[in-house]
N, C-alpha and C positions, 0 to 999 in steps of 0.2 A: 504493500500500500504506500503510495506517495504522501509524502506529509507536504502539506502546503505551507508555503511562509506565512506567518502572522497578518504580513500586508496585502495576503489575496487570499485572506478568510472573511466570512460572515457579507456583510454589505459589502467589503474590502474587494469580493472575489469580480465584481462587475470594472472591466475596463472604464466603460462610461461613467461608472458612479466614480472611479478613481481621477478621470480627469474632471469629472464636474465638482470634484472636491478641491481639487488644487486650482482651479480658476475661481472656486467661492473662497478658499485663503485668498488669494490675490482680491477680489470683490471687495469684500467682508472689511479685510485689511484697510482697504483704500476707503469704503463708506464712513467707518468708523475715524478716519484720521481726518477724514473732511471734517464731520462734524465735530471731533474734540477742537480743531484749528481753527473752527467758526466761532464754536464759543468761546474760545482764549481773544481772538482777535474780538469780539464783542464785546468781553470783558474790559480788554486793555482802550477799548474807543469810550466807555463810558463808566467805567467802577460802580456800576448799578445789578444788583440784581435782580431788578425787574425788568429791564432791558436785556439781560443776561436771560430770563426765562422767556421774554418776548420771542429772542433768534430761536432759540430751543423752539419755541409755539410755533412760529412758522414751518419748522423743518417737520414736525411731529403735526402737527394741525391737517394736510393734504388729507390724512389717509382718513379721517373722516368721512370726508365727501368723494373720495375718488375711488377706497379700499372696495365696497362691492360693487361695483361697476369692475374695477378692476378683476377683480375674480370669477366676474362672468365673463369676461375678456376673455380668461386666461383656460375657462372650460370648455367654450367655442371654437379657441385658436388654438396655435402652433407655440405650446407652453416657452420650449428652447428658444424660438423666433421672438418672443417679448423680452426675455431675459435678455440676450445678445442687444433688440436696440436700447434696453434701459440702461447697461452698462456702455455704448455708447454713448447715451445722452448725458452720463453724468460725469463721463471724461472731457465731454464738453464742459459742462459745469464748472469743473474745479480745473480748468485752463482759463476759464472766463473770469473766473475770481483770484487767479495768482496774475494775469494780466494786469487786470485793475488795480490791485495790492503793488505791481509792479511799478507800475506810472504812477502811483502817488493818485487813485482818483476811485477809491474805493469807499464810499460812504455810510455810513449805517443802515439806508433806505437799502441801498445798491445791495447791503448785504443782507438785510430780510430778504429779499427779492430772491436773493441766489437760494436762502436756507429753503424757502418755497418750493421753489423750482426742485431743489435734490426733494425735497419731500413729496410733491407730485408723482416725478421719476421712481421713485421706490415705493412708492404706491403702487406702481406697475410690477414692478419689481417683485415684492414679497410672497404674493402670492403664488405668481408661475413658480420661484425659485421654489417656493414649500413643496407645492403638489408635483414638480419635477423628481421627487425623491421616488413618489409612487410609480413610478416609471422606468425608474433607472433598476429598483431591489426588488425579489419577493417580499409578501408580508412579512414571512419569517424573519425576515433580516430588518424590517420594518422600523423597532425602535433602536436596535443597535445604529441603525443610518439616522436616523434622528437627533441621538445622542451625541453621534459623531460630528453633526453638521454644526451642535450646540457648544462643541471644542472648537472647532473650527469659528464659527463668530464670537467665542470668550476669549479666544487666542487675538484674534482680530485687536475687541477691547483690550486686552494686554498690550498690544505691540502701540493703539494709539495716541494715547497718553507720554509714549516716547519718543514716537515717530516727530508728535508735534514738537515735545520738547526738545529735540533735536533741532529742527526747525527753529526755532525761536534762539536757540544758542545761536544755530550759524547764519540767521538772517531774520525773518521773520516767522509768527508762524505759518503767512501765507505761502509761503515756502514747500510747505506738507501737500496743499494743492495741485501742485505740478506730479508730486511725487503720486498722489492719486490719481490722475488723468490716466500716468502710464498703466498702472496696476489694472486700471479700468480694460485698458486696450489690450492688455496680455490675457484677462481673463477671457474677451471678449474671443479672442483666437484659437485658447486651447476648449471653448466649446464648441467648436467648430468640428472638433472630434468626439462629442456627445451624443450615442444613437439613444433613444429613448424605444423604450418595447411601444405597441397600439395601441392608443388610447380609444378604441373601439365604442366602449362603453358611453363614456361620458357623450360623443360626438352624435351616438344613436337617441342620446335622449333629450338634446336640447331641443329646445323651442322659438319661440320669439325672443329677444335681447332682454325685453320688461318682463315677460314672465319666466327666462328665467332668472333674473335679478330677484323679483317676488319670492320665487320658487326655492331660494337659497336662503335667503330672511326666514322665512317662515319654518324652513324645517331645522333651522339650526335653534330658533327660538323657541319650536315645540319640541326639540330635542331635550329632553331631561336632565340627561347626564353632559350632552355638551352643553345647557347653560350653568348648568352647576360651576364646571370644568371652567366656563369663561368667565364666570363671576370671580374665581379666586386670583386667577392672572390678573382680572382686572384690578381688582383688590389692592394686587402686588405692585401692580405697573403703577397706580396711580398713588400709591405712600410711599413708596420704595425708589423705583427709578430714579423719577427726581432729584436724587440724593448724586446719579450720576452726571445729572445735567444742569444741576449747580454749586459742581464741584470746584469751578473757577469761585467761587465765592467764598465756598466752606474752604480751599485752601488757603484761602487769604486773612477771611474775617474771623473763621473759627482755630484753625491751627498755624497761622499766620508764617506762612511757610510762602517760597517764590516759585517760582516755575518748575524747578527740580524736585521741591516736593509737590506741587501739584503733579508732575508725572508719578510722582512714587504712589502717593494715593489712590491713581486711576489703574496703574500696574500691580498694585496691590487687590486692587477688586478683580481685575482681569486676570490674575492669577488665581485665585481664592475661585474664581468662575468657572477657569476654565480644569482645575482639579475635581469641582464638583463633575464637568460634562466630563471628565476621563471616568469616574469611579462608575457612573452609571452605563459608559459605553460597556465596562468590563461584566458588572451587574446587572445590566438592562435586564435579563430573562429570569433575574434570582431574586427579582425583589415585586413588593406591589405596589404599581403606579401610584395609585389613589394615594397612600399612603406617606409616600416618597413627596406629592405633591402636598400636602396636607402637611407633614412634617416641617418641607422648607419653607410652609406660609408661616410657620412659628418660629422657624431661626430668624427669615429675613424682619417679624416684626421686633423680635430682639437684638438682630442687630443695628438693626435702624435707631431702635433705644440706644446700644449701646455710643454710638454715634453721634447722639446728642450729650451724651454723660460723658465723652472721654476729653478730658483735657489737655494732654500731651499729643505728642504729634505719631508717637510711635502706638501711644492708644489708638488713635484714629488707622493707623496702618492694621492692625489687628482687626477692628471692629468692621473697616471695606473688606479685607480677604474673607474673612466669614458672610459678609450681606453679600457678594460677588458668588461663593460657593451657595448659598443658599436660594437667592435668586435665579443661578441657571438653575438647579435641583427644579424648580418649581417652573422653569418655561419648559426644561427640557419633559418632565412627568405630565404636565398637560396637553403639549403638542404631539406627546404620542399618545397620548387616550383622544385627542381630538382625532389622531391622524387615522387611528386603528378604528374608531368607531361611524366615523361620519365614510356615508358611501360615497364609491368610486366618484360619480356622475355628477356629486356636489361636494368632488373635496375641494375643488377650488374655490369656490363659493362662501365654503364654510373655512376655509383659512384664510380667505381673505377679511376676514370679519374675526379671526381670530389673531392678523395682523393688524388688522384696524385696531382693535383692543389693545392688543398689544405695544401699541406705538402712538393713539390717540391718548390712552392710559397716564401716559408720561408728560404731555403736552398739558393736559387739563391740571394735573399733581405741580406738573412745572410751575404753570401759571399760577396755581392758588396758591403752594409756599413762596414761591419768590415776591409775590403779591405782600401777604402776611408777612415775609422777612422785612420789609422795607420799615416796619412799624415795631415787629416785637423779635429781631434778629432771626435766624436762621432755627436754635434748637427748636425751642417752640412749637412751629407748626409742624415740624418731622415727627415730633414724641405726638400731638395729636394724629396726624395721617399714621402713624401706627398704632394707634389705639383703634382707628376705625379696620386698619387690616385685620388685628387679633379679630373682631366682629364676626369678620367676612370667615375667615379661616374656621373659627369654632361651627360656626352655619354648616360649611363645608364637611366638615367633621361631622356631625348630624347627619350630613344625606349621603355620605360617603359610601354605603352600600347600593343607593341606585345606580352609581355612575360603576361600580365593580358589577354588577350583572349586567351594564352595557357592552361592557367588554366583554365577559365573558358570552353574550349573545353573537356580538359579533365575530367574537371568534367561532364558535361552532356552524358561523354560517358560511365562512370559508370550506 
């Protein structure tokens, strides 16, 4: 019997899933350094963080109105085909913003405007990229590729916070810009070697554009265990994140630290993140989802406490590595109960409304503490937005057995 290498087992074993994994490093990498380099550059235009959660609203705001639309796109079309022009539209982007940065004629308006624009763009974005997974692996390999994809954008978050900080040492951090456009274009190329299996199913059952935009509302919202499942990410996304997207503040105002430790901070969560998506890649099959997600709704509201309680700066470094492991714990646990439960014909549908959440989540969390920070500082409303997640989590806790006979429904019907 031939023993296979480690790197061409499980999801691993698919060619395509192997290059659409190393173009989403390269993506991931590049999405993530845009936006840490916006809101540093936000920051340093106006020492406000309300302004500072404004650029954040723009970037995260799009997928509101664009997220199911988008996902019905993405159930209609040629999933890979969306992906490729959204990764060029945003190479364009972050060449349009280190241009401007570059001649001195880069504005604040000029730069909501761009945070928009990538937030549109990845509106389009989230969804094909998600349901592309379903494409690439059997179910069986299902959440281990989910897992995988969840290291792969914690890795991302890890390397951006350096990337920028780099940037900002040797020029500006509009610097990081250029450095994504490329990322964007490499990705863009090696999916060009991505065969995706037939999406048969879904294509046989669509309808009109509106109904089946309807059609995917409706059944995700009478879905039981998926709204269970998107209330706690919500939950997370909207007390929690935040915390990532006004991190130019909290390293200033609360551990008063400069650009070096604002990178340590963001690399400290993005490590703490991306050990959570390795332990789960290796466990994915040994543990229960439900549980798993339900657990990291309690670490992340603890560490979110402990984040307002820590006073020192290496306190702060401890209390991000755990809310980083605890937060992936909890997208990566949900996004495969979402992935494994909700059918072929409307996974798109239904994770684009799971990336809607996902990324509106942090937008609305952004806006109300950075809002409330300008009045009573920053700990404050983080210790209240985790008081309302504990809420959400215990709720969770309570119906935690509907959402485990979801799955296990779905699975005997494979």
């Amino acid at each position: 019997m031939v023993k296979v290498p480690w790197y061409q087992s499980g999801a691993l074993g698919s060619v395509s899933y192997r290059n659409f994994l190393t173009g989403n490093i390269l993506a991931q990498t590049a999405f993530w350094s845009q936006r840490v380099a916006t809101g540093w550059i936000a920051w340093e235009m106006t020492q406000s963080p309300f302004w500072l959660s404004l650029v954040a609203f723009s970037d995260l705001f799009p997928v509101l109105v664009m997220g199911p639309i988008a996902g019905a796109v993405a159930d209609r079309h040629d999933k890979l085909a969306q992906v490729r022009i959204c990764q060029a539209l945003s190479a364009v982007q972050g060449l349009i913003l280190f241009g401007l940065a570059l001649m001195g004629w880069l504005t604040l308006p000029a730069l909501l405007v761009l945070a928009l624009a990538l937030g549109v763009i990845q509106s389009f974005d989230q969804p094909a990229r998600l349901s592309l997974v379903g494409l690439l692996v059997d179910r069986p390999q299902m959440s281990s590729a989910v897992a995988i994809n969840a290291v792969v954008f914690n890795f991302a978050r890890f390397l951006a916070p350096v990337v920028t900080g780099i940037a900002v040492a040797l020029h500006s951090a509009a610097l990081a810009s250029a450095f994504t456009a490329v990322c964007f274009l490499a990705a863009m190329l090696l999916l060009s070697r991505v065969k995706t299996k037939p999406d048969n199913r879904a294509i046989a059952e669509r309808k009109s554009f509106l109904g089946d935009l309807a059609a995917g509302v409706r059944y995700t919202f009478t879905h039981e265990a998926l709204l269970i499942s998107l209330a706690l990410i919500t939950a997370v996304n909207v007390g929690a994140r935040p915390i990532l997207e006004l991190l130019p503040a909290l390293s200033s105002e609360v551990f008063r630290v400069d650009a070096s430790g604002f990178a340590g901070l963001g690399a400290a969560m993005g490590a703490g993140a991306a050990l959570g998506a390795l332990l789960l890649v290796f466990f994915t099959q040994r543990v229960n989802l439900v549980m798993v997600a339900i657990g990291c709704g309690v670490g992340v509201t603890v560490s979110a406490v402990a984040i307002c309680l820590a006073g020192q700066y290496w306190q702060g470094l401890v209390a991000m590595f755990f809310l980083g492991a605890a937060l992936t714990g909890c997208a990566v646990a949900v996004q495969s109960m979402v992935q494994l439960t909700a059918a072929d014909a409307m996974k798109g549908r239904v994770l684009s409304l799971y990336g809607m959440l996902f990324r509106a989540g942090p937008a609305t969390g952004t806006v109300a503490i950075g809002s409330a920070a300008e009045f009573a500082g920053l700990q404050i409303p983080i210790a209240v937005a985790a008081a309302l997640m504990a809420i959400v989590t215990l709720w969770a806790f309570v119906q935690r057995r509907k959402v485990t006979a979801a799955l296990a429904r779905a699975s005997e019907a494979e």
